[in-house]
C-alpha positions in Angstrom: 41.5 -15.3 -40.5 41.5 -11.3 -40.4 41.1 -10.6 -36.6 39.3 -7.3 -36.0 38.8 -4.7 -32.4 35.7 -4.2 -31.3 35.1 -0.9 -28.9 32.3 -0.3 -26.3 31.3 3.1 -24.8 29.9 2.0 -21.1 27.9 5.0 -19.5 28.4 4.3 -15.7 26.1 5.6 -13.4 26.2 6.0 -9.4 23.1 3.6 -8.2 23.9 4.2 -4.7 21.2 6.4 -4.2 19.1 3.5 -4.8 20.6 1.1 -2.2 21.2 3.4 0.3 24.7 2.0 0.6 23.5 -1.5 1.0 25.8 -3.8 -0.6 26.1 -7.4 -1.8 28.3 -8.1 1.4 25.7 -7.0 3.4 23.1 -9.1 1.9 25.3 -12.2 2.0 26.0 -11.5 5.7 22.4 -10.8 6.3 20.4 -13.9 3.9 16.4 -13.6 3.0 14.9 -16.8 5.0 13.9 -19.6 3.1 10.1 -19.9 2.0 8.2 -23.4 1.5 4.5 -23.3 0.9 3.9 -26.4 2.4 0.0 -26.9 1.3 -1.8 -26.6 -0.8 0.1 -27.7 -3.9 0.7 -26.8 -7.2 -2.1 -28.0 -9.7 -4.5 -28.9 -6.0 -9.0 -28.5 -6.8 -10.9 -26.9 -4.4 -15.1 -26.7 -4.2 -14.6 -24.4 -1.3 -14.2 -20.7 -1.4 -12.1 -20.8 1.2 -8.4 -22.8 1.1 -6.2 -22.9 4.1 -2.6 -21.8 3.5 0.7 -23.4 5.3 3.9 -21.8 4.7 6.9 -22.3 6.4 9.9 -20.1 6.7 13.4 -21.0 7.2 16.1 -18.3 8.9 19.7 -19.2 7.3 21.4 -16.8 9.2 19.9 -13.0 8.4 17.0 -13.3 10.6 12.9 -13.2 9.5 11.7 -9.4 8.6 8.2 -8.9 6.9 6.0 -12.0 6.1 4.2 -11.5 2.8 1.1 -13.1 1.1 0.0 -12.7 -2.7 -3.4 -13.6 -4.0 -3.2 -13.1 -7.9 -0.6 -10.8 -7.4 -2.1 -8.6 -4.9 -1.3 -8.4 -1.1 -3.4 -9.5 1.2 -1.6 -10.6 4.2 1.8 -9.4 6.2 3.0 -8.3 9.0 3.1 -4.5 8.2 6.4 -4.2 8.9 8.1 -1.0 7.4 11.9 -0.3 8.2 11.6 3.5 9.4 14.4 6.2 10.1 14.5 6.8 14.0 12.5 9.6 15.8 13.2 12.8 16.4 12.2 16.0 18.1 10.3 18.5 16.3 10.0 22.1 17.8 11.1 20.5 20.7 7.4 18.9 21.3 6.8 17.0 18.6 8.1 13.5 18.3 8.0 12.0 14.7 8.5 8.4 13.6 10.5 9.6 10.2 10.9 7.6 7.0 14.4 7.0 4.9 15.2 10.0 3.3 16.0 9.8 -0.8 15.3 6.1 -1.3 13.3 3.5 -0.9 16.4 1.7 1.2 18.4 4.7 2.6 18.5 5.1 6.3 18.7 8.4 8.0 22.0 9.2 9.8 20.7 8.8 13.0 20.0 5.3 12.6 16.7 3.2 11.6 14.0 1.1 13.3 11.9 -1.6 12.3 8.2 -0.5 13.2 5.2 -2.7 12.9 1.5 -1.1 11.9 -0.9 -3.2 13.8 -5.0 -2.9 13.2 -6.8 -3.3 16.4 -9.9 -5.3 15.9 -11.4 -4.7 19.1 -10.8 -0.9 19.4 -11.7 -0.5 15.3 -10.4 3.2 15.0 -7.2 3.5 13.8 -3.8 1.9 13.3 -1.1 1.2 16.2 3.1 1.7 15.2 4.7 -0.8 17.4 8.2 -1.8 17.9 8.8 -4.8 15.7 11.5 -7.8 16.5 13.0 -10.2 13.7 12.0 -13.7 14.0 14.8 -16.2 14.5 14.7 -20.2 13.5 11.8 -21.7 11.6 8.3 -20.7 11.8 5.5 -22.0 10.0 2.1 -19.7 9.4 -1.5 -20.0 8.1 -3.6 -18.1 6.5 -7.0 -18.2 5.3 -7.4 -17.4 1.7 -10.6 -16.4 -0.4 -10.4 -18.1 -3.9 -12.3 -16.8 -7.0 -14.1 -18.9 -9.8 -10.9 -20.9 -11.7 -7.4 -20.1 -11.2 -6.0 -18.8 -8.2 -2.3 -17.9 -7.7 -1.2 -17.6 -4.7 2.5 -16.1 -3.6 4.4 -15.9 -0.8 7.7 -13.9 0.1 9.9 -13.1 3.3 12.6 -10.5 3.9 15.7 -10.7 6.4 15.4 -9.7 10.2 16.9 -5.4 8.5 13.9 -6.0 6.1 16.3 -4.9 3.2 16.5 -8.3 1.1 13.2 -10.6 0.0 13.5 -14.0 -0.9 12.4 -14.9 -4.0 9.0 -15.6 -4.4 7.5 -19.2 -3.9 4.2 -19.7 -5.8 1.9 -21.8 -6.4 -1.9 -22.2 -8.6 -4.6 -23.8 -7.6 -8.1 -24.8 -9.3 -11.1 -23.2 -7.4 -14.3 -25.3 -9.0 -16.9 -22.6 -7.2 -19.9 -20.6 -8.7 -18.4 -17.3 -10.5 -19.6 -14.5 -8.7 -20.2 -10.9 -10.5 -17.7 -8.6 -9.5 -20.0 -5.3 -6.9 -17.7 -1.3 -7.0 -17.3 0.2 -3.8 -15.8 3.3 -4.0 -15.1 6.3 -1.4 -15.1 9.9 -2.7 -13.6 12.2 -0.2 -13.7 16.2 -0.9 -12.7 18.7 2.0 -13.6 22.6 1.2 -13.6 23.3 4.9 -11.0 22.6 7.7 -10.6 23.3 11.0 -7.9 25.6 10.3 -9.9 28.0 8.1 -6.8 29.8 6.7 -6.3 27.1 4.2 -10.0 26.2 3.1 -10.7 25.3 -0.5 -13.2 26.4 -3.0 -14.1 23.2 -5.6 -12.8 20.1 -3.7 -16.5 19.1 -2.8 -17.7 19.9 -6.9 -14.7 17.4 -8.0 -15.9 14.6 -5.6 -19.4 14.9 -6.5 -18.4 15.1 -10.3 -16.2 12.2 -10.1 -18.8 10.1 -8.1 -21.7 11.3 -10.8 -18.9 10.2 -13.6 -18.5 7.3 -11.7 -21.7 6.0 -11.0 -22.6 6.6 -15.0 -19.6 4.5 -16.3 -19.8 1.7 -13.8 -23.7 0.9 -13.4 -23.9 -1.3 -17.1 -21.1 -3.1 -16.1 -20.9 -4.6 -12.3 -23.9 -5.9 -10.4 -23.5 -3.0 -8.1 -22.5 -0.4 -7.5 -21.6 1.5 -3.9 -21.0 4.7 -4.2 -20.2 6.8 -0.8 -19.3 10.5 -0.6 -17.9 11.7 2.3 -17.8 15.8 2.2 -15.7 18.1 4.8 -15.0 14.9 6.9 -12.7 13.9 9.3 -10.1 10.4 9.6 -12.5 8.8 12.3 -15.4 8.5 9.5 -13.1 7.6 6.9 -11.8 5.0 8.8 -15.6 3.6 9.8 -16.9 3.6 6.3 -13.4 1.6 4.8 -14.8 -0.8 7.9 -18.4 -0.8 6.8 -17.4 -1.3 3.4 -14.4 -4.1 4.0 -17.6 -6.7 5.5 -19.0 -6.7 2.6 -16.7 -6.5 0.1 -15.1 -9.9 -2.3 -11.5 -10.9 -3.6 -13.8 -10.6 -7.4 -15.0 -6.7 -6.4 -13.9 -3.6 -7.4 -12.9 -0.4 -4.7 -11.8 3.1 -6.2 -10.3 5.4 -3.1 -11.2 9.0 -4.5 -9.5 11.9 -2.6 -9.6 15.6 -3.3 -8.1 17.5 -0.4 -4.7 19.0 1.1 -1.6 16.9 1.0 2.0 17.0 2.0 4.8 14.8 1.7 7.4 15.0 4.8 10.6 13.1 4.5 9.1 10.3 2.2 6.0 9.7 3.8 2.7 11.6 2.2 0.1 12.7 4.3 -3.7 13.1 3.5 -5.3 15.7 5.2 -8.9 15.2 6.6 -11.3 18.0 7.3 -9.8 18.4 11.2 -7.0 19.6 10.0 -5.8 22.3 12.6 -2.5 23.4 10.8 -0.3 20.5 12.2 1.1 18.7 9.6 2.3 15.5 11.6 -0.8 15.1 13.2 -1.8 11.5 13.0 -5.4 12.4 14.2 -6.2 14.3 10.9 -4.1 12.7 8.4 -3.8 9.7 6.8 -0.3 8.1 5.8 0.7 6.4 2.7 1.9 3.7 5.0 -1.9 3.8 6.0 -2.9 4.0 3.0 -1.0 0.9 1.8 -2.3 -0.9 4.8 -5.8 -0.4 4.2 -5.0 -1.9 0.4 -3.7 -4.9 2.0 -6.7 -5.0 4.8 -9.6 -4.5 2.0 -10.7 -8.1 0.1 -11.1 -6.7 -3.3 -8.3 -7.6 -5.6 -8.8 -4.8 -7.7 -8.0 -1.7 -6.7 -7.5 2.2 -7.5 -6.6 4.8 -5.6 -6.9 8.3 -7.0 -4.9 11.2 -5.0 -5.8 14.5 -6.1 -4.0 16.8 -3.3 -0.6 19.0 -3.3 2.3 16.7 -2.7 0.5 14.3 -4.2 4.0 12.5 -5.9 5.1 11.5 -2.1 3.2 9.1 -2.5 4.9 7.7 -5.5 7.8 6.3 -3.1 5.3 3.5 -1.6 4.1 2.7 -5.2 7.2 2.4 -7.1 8.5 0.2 -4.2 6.0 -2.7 -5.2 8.8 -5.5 -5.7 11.9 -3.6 -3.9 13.5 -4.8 -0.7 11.2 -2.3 1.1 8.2 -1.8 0.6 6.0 -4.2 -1.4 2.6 -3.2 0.0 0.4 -2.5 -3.5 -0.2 -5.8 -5.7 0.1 -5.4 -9.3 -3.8 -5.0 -9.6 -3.8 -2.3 -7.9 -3.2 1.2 -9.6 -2.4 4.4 -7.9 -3.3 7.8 -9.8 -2.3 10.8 -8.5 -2.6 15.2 -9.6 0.0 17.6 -7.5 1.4 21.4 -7.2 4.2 22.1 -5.4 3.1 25.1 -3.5 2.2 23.9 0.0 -1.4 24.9 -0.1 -3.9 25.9 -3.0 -7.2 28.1 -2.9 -9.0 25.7 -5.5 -8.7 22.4 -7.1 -7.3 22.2 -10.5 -9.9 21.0 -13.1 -9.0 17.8 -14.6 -10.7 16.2 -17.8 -10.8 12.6 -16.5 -11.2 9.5 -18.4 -11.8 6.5 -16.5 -11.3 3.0 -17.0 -12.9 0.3 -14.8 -11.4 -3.3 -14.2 -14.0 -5.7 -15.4 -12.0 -9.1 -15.4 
């Protein structure tokens, strides 16, 4: 037998940027919880819409972060629980909840904190940032979940009490024997010429929302049984917020919503921020902007399972940090249904929109 040498040329690369200096010690120190969907099971019929969900979580040592929900692969419950670099005074009067800077899992120098986003159903204008504390023992949750016509899969995930390691996803599919329902579109389409801080005012971001909605409104009307179109023009976060409310009553797990912005953006130490029309020139005000952490949560918080959100602002890559987290130990907010789009320059502010030739495609299973 003639032996022979065989030679490999390895390219190593430093991933470290990646992990943030999180290491396998650390995540063996630190375990994900165990996750047992205790009912319904795998293979179960339902002739309801609605199925009630048990899962139980185990802690094996790391602690209980972020509790997560799937529903064909999109999320639709947690505990909005983001792991957030440590505040910090800015200009001496500011105070800013920053994120990780560089990666999805690296934590500023100073430190990080869990923070939880909390909806208040009573107040209905805004999101709350709360302190969050990891969940020790076992716990065991339910949730109500909104099947469609025929199979239904539904997930569910947990992360350690540093929400820097998931478990591995438990799933399940069930049978849902219910009259298939024809799918509606909502869709918001925001455009802001005018702010309150004239010195940075627009010139087409009203003529690409009402183009977009006219473009819109041709391509989807043959295809769902109907279509709700609403354009909101030089507005402000308070009606934005009231018309995603409006809209979330009505809406189904079988609809369709497109998110439409054209506007100002920025992105500030991995968090983008959306700029509404009361935009007086400060860039960290939570009053006129809205956050991709926002942003995710209101993907979460709306029924449909489809979803698209199209960002058409400067900055607009920020928000790319959120979306390419979608299965990392982070940050897994979007579902796989959903789609984010997104059109960016890097100077801070433009005078006009760029023109974009659009094609659009619409979800229609």
């Amino acid at each position: 037998m003639t032996g022979f040498t065989r030679f490999f040329i390895l390219k190593v690369e430093d991933i470290s940027r990646y992990t943030g200096g999180l290491k396998i010690e650390d995540a063996i120190k630190n375990p994900p919880p165990q996750v047992t969907i205790l009912s319904p099971e795998e293979g179960d019929a339902f002739s309801n819409r609605t199925v009630t969900l048990r899962v139980q979580i185990k802690d094996i040592g790391g602690g209980i972060g972020d509790i997560r929900i799937y529903h064909n692969g999109k999320l639709v419950e947690s505990k909005g629980v983001y792991r957030l670099a440590k505040s910090e005074m800015i200009d001496k009067q500011i105070k800013v909840a920053k994120a990780e800077i560089g990666s999805p899992y690296q934590s500023a120098k100073r430190g990080f904190e869990l923070r939880k986003i909390v909806w208040d159903d009573n107040d209905k204008k805004d999101f709350q940032i709360v302190n969050f504390t990891p969940l020790k023992g076992t716990v065991e949750k339910t949730y109500k979940i909104t099947l469609i016509n025929g199979e239904n899969t539904i997930s569910a995930s947990a992360f350690n009490g540093t929400n820097t390691v998931m478990s591995a996803m438990e799933s399940i599919k069930v049978k849902a024997d219910i009259p298939e329902r024809r799918p509606e579109l909502f869709a918001i389409i925001m455009g802001n010429d005018h702010f309150k801080s004239s010195t940075v005012n627009l010139s087409f971001a009203i003529k690409d929302a009402e183009d977009f909605s006219n473009l819109i409104n041709e391509v989807a009307a043959p295809i769902y049984k109907k279509v709700n179109i609403k354009i909101l023009t030089n507005t402000k976060k308070t009606a934005i917020i009231k018309t995603l409310t409006a809209m979330k009553t009505k809406m189904k797990p079988e609809d369709v919503f497109i998110f439409f912005a054209a506007t100002h953006g920025w992105t500030y130490d991995d968090i983008y921020y959306l700029y509404t029309s009361d935009f007086d020139g400060n860039l960290l005000s939570k009053q006129s902007s809205i956050s991709s952490v926002e942003i995710m949560e209101f993907s979460k918080w709306l029924p449909a399972l489809k979803q698209v959100f199209i960002l058409d602002t400067c900055q607009a890559g920020g928000v790319k940090t959120a979306v390419s987290g979608l299965y990392d130990a982070r940050i897994s907010v979007l579902a796989k249904r959903s789609v984010c789009t997104y059109s960016q320059v890097q100077k801070p502010f433009r005078t006009q929109m760029i023109t974009m030739k659009v094609t659009v495609y619409l979800p229609i299973s």
